[in-house]
MISEVEX-959624 format. One record per atom (N, C-alpha, C, O): y, z, x. Coordinates in steps of 0.02 Angstrom, whole numbers, padded with zeros to 5 digits, always signed. Atoms other than C-alpha are relative to their C-alpha. Example, Ala and Ser with C-alpha at 12.3 -4.5 7.8 and 13.67 -1.06 7.14 Angstrom:
2
-00059+00000+00045-00225+00390+00615+00060+00000+00045+00059+00033+00097-00059-00003-00042-00053+00357+00684+00055+00037-00039+00110+00045-00014
END
This chain:
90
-00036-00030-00053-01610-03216-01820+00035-00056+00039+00007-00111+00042-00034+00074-00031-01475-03334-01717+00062+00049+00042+00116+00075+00028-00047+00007-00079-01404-03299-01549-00022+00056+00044-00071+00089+00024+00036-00023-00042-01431-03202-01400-00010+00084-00019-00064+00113-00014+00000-00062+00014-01377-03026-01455-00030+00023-00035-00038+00083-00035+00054-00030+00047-01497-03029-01595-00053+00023+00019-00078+00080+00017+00040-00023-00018-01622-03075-01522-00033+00070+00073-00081+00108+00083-00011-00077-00032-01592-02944-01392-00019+00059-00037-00071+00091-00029+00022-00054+00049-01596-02824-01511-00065+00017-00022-00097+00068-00012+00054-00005+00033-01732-02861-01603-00065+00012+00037-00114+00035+00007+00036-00019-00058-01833-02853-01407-00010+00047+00004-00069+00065+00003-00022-00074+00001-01768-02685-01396-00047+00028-00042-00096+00056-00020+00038-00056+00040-01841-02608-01545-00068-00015-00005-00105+00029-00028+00066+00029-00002-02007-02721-01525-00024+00078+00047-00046+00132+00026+00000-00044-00065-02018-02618-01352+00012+00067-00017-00034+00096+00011-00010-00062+00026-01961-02446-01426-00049+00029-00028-00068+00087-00018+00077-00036+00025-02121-02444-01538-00045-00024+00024-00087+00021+00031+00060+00012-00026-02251-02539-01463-00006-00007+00061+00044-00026+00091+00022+00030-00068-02327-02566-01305-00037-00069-00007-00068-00084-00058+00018+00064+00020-02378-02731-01290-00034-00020+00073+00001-00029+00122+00057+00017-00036-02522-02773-01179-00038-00068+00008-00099-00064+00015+00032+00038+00023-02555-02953-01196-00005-00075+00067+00043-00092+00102-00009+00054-00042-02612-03112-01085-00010-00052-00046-00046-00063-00094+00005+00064+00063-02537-03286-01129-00050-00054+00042-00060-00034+00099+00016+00067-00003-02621-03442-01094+00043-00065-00013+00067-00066-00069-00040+00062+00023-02527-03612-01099-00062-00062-00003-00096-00089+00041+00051+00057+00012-02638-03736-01195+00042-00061+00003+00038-00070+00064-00039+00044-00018-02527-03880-01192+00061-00007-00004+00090+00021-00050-00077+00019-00020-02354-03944-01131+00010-00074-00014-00031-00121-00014-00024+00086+00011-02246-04102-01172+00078+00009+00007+00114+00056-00008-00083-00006-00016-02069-04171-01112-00003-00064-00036-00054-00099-00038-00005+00060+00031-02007-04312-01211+00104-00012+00003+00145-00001-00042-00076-00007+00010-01820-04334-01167+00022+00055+00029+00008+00076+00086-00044-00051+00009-01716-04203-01190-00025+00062-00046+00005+00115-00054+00051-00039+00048-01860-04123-01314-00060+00043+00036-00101+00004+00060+00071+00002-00037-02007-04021-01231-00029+00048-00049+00012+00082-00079+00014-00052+00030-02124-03912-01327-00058+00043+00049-00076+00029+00106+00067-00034-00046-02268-03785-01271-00054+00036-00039-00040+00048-00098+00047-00012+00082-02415-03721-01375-00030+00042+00049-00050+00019+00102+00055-00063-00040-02506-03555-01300-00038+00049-00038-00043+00049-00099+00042-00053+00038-02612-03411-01334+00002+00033+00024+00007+00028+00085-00013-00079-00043-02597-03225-01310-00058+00054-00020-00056+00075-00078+00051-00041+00020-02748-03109-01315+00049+00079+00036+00100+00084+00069-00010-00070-00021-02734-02913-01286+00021+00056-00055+00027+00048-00116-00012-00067+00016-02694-02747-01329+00082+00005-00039+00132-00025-00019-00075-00026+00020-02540-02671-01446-00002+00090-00024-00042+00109-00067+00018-00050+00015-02526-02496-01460+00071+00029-00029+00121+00022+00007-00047-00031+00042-02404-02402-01599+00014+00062+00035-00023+00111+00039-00012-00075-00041-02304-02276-01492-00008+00054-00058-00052+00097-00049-00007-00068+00054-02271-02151-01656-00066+00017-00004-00075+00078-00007+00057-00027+00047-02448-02145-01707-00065-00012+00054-00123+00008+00051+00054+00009-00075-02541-02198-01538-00083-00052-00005-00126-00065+00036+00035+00042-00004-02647-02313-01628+00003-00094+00032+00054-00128+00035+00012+00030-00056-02713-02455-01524-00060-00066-00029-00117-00057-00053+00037+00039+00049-02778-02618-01592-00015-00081+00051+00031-00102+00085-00001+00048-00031-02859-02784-01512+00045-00056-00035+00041-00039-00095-00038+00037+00017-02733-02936-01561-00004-00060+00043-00019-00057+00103-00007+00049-00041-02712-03114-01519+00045-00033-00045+00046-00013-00103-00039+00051+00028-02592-03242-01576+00031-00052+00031+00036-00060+00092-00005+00097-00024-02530-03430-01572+00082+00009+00016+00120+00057+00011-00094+00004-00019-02346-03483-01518+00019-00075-00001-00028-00115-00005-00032+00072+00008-02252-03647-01526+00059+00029+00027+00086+00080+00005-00096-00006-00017-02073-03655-01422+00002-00065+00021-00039-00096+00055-00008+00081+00003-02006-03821-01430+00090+00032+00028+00125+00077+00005-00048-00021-00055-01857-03821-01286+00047-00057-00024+00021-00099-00059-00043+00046-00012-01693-03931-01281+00032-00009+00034+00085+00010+00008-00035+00029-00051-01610-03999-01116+00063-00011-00030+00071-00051-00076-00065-00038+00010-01424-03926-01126+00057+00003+00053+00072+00055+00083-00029+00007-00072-01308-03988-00992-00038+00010+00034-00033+00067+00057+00056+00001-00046-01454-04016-00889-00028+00093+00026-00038+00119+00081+00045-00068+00003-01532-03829-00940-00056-00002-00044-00040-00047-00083+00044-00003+00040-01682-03809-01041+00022+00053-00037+00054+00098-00009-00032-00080+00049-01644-03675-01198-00058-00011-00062-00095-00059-00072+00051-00008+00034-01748-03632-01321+00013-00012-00088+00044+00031-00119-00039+00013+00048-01721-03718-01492-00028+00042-00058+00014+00058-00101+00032-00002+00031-01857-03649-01592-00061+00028+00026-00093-00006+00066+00059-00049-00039-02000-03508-01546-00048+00041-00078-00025+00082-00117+00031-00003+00039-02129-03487-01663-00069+00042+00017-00106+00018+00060+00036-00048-00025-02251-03340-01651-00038+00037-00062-00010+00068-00107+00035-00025+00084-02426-03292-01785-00062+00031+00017-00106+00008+00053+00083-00021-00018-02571-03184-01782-00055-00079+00010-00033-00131-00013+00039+00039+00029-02717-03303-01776-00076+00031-00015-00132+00013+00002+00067-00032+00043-02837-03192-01869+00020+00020-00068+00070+00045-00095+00007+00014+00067-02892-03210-02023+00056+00071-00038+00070+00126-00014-00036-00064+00031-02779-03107-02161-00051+00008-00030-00102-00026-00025+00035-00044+00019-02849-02982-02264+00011+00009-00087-00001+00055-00125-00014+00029+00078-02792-03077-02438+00063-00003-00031+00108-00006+00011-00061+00002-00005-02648-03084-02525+00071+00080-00009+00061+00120-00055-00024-00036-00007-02498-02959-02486+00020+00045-00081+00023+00023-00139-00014-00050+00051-02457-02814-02598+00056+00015-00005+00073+00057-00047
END
Protein backbone atom coordinates (compact mmCIF):
# COMPACT_ATOMS: atom_id res chain seq x y z
CA UNK A 1 0.00 0.00 0.00
CA UNK A 2 1.75 3.66 -0.72
CA UNK A 3 0.30 7.00 0.05
CA UNK A 4 -2.21 8.63 2.05
CA UNK A 5 -5.45 7.72 0.20
CA UNK A 6 -4.70 4.13 0.47
CA UNK A 7 -4.03 3.95 3.43
CA UNK A 8 -7.15 5.82 4.21
CA UNK A 9 -8.99 3.45 2.64
CA UNK A 10 -7.77 0.54 3.81
CA UNK A 11 -8.68 2.34 7.73
CA UNK A 12 -12.06 2.65 6.49
CA UNK A 13 -12.88 -0.84 5.74
CA UNK A 14 -10.63 -2.08 8.86
CA UNK A 15 -13.37 0.10 10.88
CA UNK A 16 -16.45 -1.04 8.76
CA UNK A 17 -15.90 -4.71 9.99
CA UNK A 18 -14.26 -4.73 13.15
CA UNK A 19 -14.35 -3.08 16.29
CA UNK A 20 -11.16 -2.80 17.60
CA UNK A 21 -10.70 -2.63 21.30
CA UNK A 22 -7.09 -2.59 21.99
CA UNK A 23 -4.41 -0.92 24.52
CA UNK A 24 -0.88 -0.04 23.13
CA UNK A 25 2.07 0.10 25.21
CA UNK A 26 5.34 1.81 23.97
CA UNK A 27 8.26 -0.53 24.87
CA UNK A 28 10.97 1.39 23.39
CA UNK A 29 11.84 4.65 21.47
CA UNK A 30 15.00 5.92 19.56
CA UNK A 31 15.97 9.23 17.57
CA UNK A 32 19.09 8.98 15.69
CA UNK A 33 19.18 11.99 13.26
CA UNK A 34 16.65 12.35 11.06
CA UNK A 35 15.73 8.40 11.74
CA UNK A 36 13.49 7.54 14.88
CA UNK A 37 11.87 4.23 15.41
CA UNK A 38 9.26 2.89 18.13
CA UNK A 39 8.56 -0.74 19.14
CA UNK A 40 5.08 -1.29 21.15
CA UNK A 41 2.50 -3.65 22.17
CA UNK A 42 -1.26 -3.81 21.84
CA UNK A 43 -3.39 -6.14 23.97
CA UNK A 44 -7.35 -6.28 23.71
CA UNK A 45 -10.43 -7.13 22.24
CA UNK A 46 -11.53 -7.40 18.23
CA UNK A 47 -14.90 -8.13 17.50
CA UNK A 48 -16.24 -9.19 13.72
CA UNK A 49 -19.24 -6.82 13.13
CA UNK A 50 -20.99 -9.47 10.42
CA UNK A 51 -20.76 -12.39 12.66
CA UNK A 52 -20.38 -10.68 16.24
CA UNK A 53 -17.68 -12.90 17.11
CA UNK A 54 -15.29 -11.51 19.66
CA UNK A 55 -11.77 -12.72 20.22
CA UNK A 56 -8.80 -11.80 22.80
CA UNK A 57 -5.72 -10.46 20.49
CA UNK A 58 -2.45 -8.86 21.00
CA UNK A 59 0.21 -7.84 18.66
CA UNK A 60 3.81 -6.31 18.08
CA UNK A 61 4.47 -3.07 15.86
CA UNK A 62 7.65 -1.42 14.59
CA UNK A 63 7.22 2.36 12.98
CA UNK A 64 10.45 3.68 12.11
CA UNK A 65 9.71 7.70 11.43
CA UNK A 66 11.72 10.17 9.09
CA UNK A 67 12.27 13.99 9.82
CA UNK A 68 10.75 15.77 6.60
CA UNK A 69 11.30 19.50 6.43
CA UNK A 70 11.51 19.45 10.05
CA UNK A 71 8.15 17.00 10.32
CA UNK A 72 8.29 13.56 11.51
CA UNK A 73 6.32 11.06 8.77
CA UNK A 74 6.10 7.72 8.91
CA UNK A 75 8.48 5.72 6.63
CA UNK A 76 7.65 2.27 7.49
CA UNK A 77 4.83 0.74 10.05
CA UNK A 78 5.01 -2.71 10.70
CA UNK A 79 2.19 -4.55 12.51
CA UNK A 80 1.95 -8.91 13.63
CA UNK A 81 -0.06 -11.01 15.77
CA UNK A 82 2.35 -12.20 18.41
CA UNK A 83 0.66 -15.51 19.02
CA UNK A 84 1.72 -18.49 18.12
CA UNK A 85 0.21 -19.70 14.49
CA UNK A 86 -1.73 -22.62 14.14
CA UNK A 87 0.82 -24.28 11.37
CA UNK A 88 1.22 -23.88 8.05
CA UNK A 89 -1.50 -21.96 5.85
CA UNK A 90 -3.89 -23.78 3.59
Amino acid sequence: MVGSDALRAAYRQVFATLKVDLRFTIQETEVAGDMAWLRSLSKGRIKTLATGVEADESFNSLIVFRREGGTWKIRCYLYASNKPGTGTPQ
